[in-house]
N, C-alpha and C positions, 0 to 999 in steps of 0.2 A: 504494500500500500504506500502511496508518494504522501508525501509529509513534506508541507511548510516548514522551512525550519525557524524564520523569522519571528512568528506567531508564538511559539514555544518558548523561545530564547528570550522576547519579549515579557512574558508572562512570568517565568524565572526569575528575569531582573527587575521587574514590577513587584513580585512575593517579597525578596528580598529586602528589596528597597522599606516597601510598605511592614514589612517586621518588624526594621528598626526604624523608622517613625512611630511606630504606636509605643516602643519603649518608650520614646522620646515622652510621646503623648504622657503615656499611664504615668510615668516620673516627675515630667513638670508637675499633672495635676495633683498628685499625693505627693510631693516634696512637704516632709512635715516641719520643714521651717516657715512655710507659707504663711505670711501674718498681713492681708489687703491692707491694711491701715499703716501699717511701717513704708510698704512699699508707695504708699501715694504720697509718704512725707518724705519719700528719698532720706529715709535712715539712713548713716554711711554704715551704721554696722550691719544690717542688715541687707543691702546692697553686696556688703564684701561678701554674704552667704549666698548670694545668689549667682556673683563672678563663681565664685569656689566651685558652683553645681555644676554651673554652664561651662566650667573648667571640664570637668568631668567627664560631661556627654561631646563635648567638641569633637574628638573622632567617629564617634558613633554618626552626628550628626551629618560632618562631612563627610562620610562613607554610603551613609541612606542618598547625600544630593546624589554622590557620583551614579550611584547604581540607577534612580530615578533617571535622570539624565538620558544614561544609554539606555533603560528601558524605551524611554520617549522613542529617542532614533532607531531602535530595531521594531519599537510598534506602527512607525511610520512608513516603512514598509510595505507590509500587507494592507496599509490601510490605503495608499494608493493604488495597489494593486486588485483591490475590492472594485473601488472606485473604476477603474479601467471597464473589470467586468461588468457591474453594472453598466455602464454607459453601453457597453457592446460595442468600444473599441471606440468608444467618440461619437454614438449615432443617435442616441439617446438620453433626454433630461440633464443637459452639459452644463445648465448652472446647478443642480443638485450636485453632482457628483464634481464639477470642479470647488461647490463648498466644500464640500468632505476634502478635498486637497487640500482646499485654501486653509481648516480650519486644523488639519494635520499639519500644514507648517506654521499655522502659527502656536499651535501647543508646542512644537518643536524650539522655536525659536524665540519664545515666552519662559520657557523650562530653563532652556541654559542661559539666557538674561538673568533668568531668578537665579538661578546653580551659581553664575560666577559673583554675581552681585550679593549674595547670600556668604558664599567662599572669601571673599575680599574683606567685607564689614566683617564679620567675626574674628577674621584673622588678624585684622588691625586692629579690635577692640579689646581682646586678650592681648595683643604686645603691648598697647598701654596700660592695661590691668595688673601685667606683671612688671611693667620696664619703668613708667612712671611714677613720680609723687602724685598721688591724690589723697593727701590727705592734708596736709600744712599748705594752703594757698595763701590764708589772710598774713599769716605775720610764721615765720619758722620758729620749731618747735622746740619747748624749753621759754618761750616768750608768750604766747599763747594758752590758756590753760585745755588741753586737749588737743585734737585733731579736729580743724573743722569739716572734716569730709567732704569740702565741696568740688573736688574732683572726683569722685566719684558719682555724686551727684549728674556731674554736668557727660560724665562717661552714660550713666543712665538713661538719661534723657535723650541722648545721640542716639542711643542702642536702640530708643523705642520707637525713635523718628523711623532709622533705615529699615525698622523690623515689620514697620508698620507697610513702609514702599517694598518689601521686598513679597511681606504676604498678602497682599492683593495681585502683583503681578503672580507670582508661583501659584493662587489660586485660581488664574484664570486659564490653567491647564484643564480642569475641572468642566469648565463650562463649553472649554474646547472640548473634550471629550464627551461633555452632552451631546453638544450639536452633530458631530461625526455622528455616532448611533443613530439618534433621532432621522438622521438623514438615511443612514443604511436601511432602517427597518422602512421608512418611508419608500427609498427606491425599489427596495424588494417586494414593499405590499403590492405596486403597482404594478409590477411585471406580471405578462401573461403567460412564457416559456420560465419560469423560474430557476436561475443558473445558483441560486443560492439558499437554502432552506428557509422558508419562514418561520419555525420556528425559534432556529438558531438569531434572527433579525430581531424578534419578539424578545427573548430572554435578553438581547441586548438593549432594548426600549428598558427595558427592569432595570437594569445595570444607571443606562443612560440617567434615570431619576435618583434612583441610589447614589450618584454620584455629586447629587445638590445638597447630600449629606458631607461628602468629606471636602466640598466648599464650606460648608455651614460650619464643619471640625474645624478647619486654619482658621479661619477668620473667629469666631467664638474663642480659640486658643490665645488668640491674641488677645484680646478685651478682660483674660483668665476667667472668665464667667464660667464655674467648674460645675456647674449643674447641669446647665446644659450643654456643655460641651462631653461630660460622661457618655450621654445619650446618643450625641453626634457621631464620637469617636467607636461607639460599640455596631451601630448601623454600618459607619467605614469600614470597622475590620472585616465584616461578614462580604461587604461589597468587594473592596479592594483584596481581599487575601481567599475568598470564593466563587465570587459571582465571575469577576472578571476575570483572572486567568481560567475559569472555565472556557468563558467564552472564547478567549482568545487558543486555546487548549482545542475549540471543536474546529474554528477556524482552521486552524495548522493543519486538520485530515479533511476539511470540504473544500478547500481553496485551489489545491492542484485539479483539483476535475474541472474547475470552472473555468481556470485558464486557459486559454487559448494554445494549444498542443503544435510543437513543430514537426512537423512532417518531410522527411527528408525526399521520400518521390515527388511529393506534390511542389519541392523547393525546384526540382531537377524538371521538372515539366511547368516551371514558369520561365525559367531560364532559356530553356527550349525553345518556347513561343516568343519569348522576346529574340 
């Protein structure tokens, strides 16, 4: 049996990826140093517990962008080669399915925006964290009684600006990812010869709304709203760690039959006629 191998490898680095985010998730939100009220008054000491955490999971972190990342560009793939299919080579609904293009490179090039701009602000905000004074700004210490934390502070505040630009772009892989589905189940409802199962298009519609959960998770993660964000992030793992590499799992064994097969007599008798 011919096997996709994209779709697999895709789903693989998607699993992965999406494991260690949810650590990330479950960690942030049970950190039992988490006190709202210290954090919105930029405590310095309590700030330094929160560098110390983010110290911690920083390879984790960077290790989920990287794997997301190349999930993206191996699910990019078949997902223009879907698109092909459906269209029937370019004959067919060619603004549908050049959305599904359109909307697979921009998840692609939304993702690694996020990835390096994610990679860059962390990594500059730990070398300050470890390399800087942030704590004696007003007058140096021994003159001063205490540290008045307000580099740390002002480290805080920066963190939450870029964190804030970084998780709305990185969540609008999410919404890319709706529209693709929504689109595929649409162009397959409509066909008459069906080159691709509808119900495998259907369980992708399912997918497709599940996935305005793990928008709802980034974004609620950020704002730390831990109530609902538990809810969010337990919908995402079942979506992102089942529903979809299934999906993309049935894809890898239906995709070779749909593609258009090369024929090596029928190459040899156009050649001929030309």
């Amino acid at each position: 049996m011919a096997v996709a191998w994209s779709p697999l490898f895709a789903a693989l680095f998607f699993v992965a990826s999406n494991i260690l985010r949810f650590i990330l998730y479950i960690g942030q939100i049970n950190r039992d140093f988490y006190i709202e009220s210290l954090l919105k008054e930029l405590d310095p000491e309590y700030l330094k517990l929160e560098w110390l955490y983010r110290d911690s999971m920083n390879s984790m972190r960077a290790s989920a962008n990287i794997l997301n990342a190349i999930a993206w560009v191996l699910f990019s793939i078949p997902m223009i080669q879907v698109a092909w299919v459906l269209s029937r080579g370019g004959q067919r609904k060619m603004r549908t399915h050049g959305a599904i293009v359109g909307f697979t490179l921009a998840g692609i090039i939304t993702e690694l925006t996020a990835r390096l701009l994610l990679f860059g602000s962390n990594s500059a905000a730990h070398w300050v964290a470890h390399t800087f004074n942030l704590d004696y700004w007003i007058l140096p210490a021994g003159i001063y009684d205490g540290p008045d934390g307000i580099g740390w502070r002002a480290l805080e505040v920066t963190h939450i600006i870029l964190r804030g630009l970084t998780t709305y772009v990185d969540a609008f892989e999410w919404v890319c990812l709706f529209a693709i589905l929504v689109l595929i189940m649409h162009s397959v409802d409509s066909m008459q010869n069906r080159v691709l199962n509808i119900w495998w298009a259907r369980f992708g519609l399912l997918v497709a709304f599940l996935c305005l959960f793990d928008l709802a998770s980034a974004v609620l993660l950020f704002f730390d709203l831990h109530t609902y964000t538990r809810f969010a992030v337990g919908i995402s793992i079942i979506n992102t760690l089942i529903f979809l590499p299934a999906w993309l799992i049935i894809l890898a064994f239906t995709l070779p039959g749909a593609l258009p097969q090369y024929v090596p007599a029928r190459d040899r008798e156009m050649r001929a006629s030309s």
